[in-house]
Each structure stands twice: as C-alpha cells, then as structure tokens.
N, C-alpha and C positions, 0 to 999 in steps of 0.2 A: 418823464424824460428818459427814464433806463426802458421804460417798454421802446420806444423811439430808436435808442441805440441797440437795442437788442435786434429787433427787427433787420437795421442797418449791418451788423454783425453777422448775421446767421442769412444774408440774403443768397451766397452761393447756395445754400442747403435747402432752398427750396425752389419750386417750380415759376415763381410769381413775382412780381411786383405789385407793392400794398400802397393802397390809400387808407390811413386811419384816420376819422373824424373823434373827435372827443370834446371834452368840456371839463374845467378844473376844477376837482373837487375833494377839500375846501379848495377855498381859491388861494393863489398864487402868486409868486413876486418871482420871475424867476432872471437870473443875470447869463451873458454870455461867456466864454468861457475863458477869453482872458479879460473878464470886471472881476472887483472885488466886491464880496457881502458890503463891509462896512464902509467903502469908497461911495460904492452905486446906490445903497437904499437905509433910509430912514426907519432903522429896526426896531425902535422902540414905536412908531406908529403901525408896523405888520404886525408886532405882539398885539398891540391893542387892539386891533382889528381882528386880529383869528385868522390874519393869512399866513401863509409857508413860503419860505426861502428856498429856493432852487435854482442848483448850477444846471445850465443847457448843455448839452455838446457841441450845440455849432458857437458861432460869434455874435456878433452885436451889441446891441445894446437891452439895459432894464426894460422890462414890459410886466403890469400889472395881467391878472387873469383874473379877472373878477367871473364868478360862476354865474350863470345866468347873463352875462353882459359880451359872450364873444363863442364862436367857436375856436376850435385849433385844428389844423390839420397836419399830416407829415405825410410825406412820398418818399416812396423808398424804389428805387430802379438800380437795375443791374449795370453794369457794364455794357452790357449786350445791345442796352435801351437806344434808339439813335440820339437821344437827348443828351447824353451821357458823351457821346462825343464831342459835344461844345463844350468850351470855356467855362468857369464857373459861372459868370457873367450871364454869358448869354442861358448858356441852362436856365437858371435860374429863372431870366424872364418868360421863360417860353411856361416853365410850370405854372408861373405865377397866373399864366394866361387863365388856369384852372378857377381862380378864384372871378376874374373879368368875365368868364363862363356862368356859372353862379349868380353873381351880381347883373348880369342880364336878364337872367330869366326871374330873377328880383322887381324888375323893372326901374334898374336904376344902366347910367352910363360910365363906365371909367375909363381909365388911360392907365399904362402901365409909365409910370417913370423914365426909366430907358439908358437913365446915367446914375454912375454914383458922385454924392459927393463929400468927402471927407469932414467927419465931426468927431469930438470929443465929449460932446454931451452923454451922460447915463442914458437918457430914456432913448428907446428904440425908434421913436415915434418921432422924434425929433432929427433922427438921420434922414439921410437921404441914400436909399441905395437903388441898384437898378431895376429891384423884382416888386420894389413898392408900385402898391396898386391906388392909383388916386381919383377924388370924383371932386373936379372942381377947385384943382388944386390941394386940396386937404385929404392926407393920409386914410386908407381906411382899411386897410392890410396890409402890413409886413411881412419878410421872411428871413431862414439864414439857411446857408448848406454847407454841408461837411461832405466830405468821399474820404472813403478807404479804399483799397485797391482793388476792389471788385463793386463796388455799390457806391450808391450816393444817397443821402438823406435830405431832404426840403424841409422846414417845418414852417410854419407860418401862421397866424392869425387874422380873422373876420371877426372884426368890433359891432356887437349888435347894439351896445349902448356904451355910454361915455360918463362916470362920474369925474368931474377935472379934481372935485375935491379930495377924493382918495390917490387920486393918481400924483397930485403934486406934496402929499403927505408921505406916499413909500415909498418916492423915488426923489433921489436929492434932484435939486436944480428947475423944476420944474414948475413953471408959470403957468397958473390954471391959467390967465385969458388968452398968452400964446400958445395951449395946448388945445384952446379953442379955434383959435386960428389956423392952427397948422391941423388937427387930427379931426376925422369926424365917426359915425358910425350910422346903421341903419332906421337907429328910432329919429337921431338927429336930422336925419332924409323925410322923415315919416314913413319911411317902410315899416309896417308894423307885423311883420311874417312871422308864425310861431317858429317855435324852435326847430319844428321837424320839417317846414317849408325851407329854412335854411340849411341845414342838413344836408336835405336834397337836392336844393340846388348847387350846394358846394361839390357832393359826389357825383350830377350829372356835369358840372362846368369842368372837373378833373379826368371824369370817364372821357370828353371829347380831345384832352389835350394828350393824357398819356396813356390811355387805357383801351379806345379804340372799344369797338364792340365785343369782345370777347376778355368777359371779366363774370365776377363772381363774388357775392357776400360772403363772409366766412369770419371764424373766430380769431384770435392769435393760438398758434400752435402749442403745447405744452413745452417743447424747448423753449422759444420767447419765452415762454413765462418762467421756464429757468433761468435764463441768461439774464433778463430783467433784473431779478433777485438777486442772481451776482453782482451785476453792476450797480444795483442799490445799495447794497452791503457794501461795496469797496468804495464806495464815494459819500459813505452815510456819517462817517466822523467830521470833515470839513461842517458840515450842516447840525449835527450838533453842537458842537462847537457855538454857529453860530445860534442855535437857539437856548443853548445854555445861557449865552450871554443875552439874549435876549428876555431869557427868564429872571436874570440874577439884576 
C-alpha cells in the first residue's frame, strides 16, 4: 500500500503512468481508510492465520488478500490523462473496464455495475459501488480511488478463488452463504488459468483501456522505493499498535 501511494505521490516526477500488478505476500486484511482495525476485522483470527493488517489509502470497505487466491492491481494517471477529467464516479468505471478486458480474454463475460449503492457493512464485497465488476450478478472485482491534485490512484482486486470460511472469520459481520451468493471468483467459474495467464490478461485488458499502444515494462524507480519507506515508517505505529494487541 505505501508502494501504491508512493507512486501516486511522485507521479509529477516522472514521464508515465503505471499499471502495477502484484500479489499479497504474506497475505492480507487490509481496511479503508476511514474503517477501524478493531470495528472492521476479527484480530485475533488474522493472528492465527498469519495474516497482516493494513490501512489503504483510498476508502471502502475490509477485503481479505489471500496470496495465491487474487490478483491486485493500481493505476496511477496523471492529470493530463483524459480519464482524469471525469468524476470520480465515472473515472472509475471506465478503469474498471481494464479488468472486463482481462476477464474477456479469460473467457468469461461481465458487466460493470454502473451505480453505487450505499452500505455500512465491513466487507468490500458486500458494497455496491459503481466500478464493481460483476458475472451473473455476483461480485468478482472491486476498486477504490483517491486523487491528489495532479494524479489519481485505482487500486482494485481479481478473486482467482474464494475461501467464505476465512473470509467470514477476519472480517466481522460476514456470512459465509451470503458471501457465496453475492461474491464469486475464477475457479468458482471453472476458469482454471495459472497465475501468469491472469496476469496477462489483466495488463493487456488495462493496456486497452488506459495505456493505449505505447507503454513499457519497467521497475519502480529508486525514489518510489524511497517514498514507500517513508510512508511505511510514518503510518507503521497505528499497525503495531494493532498487532501488539494482537500479539498480547
């Protein structure tokens, strides 16, 4: 999450806008940025599991990151982007398109949501916002955005699999059979694509949406990797805190 905002931070300073793919590891609990640790998730089942607590930058709701069971992506566009001229809203949808990209050449079909609609539930998966991407009514990517006054940040998740029993353990409120009803993921499809078929198709389904033909593999910069570190140091006492208490 501080590589995310870093990136987001330092996008005047460089020449690009980034698509990062990644994978959580260890895996994850991580909360929006106005939830609380001890409100939104069941800490003493992430201790026992061996997952990590983590505050986002953007909003929303609790979302599990199980390693091996999702990818994650962020988008990070300038100002300059034409996406960047719409609404949060629309923005939003139009990136999400990236992932409808992706899950095409998957061989599956979705719909973008289109509306939001107001919940107080923890889990993410249980909202309804307008960049949610659905197959058959049932969730199978989320996102949340944040801008600062030259850039904007996406980040979002593709569920390659679904355990409900972990998911209704580190996050309060959560009913494994309505989490079956409402979320799904790609083994639950039978898409059975390794890790690097999805990958791929997540960075050609975002190449077509924001990136256009002219882009380029590459590392994060050594400054990201400084600013990262910044921003993990200055937000790293809240999260001890909470695994103190986790520990104790």
């Amino acid at each position: 999450m501080a590589l995310d905002e870093a990136i987001l931070r330092l996008r005047s300073r460089v020449g690009f806008d980034t698509l990062r793919v990644y994978m959580w590891r260890p895996s994850g609990v991580s909360i929006g940025r106005s939830q609380g640790f001890f409100s939104a998730l069941n800490l003493q089942c992430i201790s026992r599991l061996g997952f990590t607590p983590v505050r986002r930058p953007t909003g929303g709701g609790a979302l599990l990151h199980r390693e091996g069971y999702e990818v994650t992506y962020s988008v990070v566009l300038s100002s300059r982007h034409p996406l960047y001229s719409l609404d949060v809203a629309s923005s939003a949808v139009e990136i999400a398109k990236g992932v409808l990209g992706a899950l095409s050449r998957l061989g599956v079909e979705p719909s973008i949501s289109g509306s939001y609609v107001p919940s107080d539930t923890p889990l993410c998966y249980f909202r309804r916002g307008s960049s949610d991407v659905l197959i058959g009514g049932r969730k199978i990517s989320g996102s949340a955005q944040y801008r600062i006054g030259d850039a904007l940040l996406q980040h979002g998740t593709l569920l390659i699999d679904l355990d409900p029993e972990e998911w209704s353990c580190v996050i309060r409120g959560v009913d494994k059979d309505v989490l079956l009803d409402r979320v799904t993921s790609l083994r639950s499809l039978g898409i059975e694509a390794s890790l690097e078929e999805v990958v791929e198709a997540v960075v050609q389904g975002f190449i077509g949406v924001v990136g256009g033909e002219d882009y380029f593999y590459g590392s994060l910069t050594p400054e990201e990797h400084g600013l990262a570190d910044e921003v993990y140091q200055s937000k790293a006492e809240e999260v001890r805190e909470v695994l103190a208490y986790m520990d104790g």
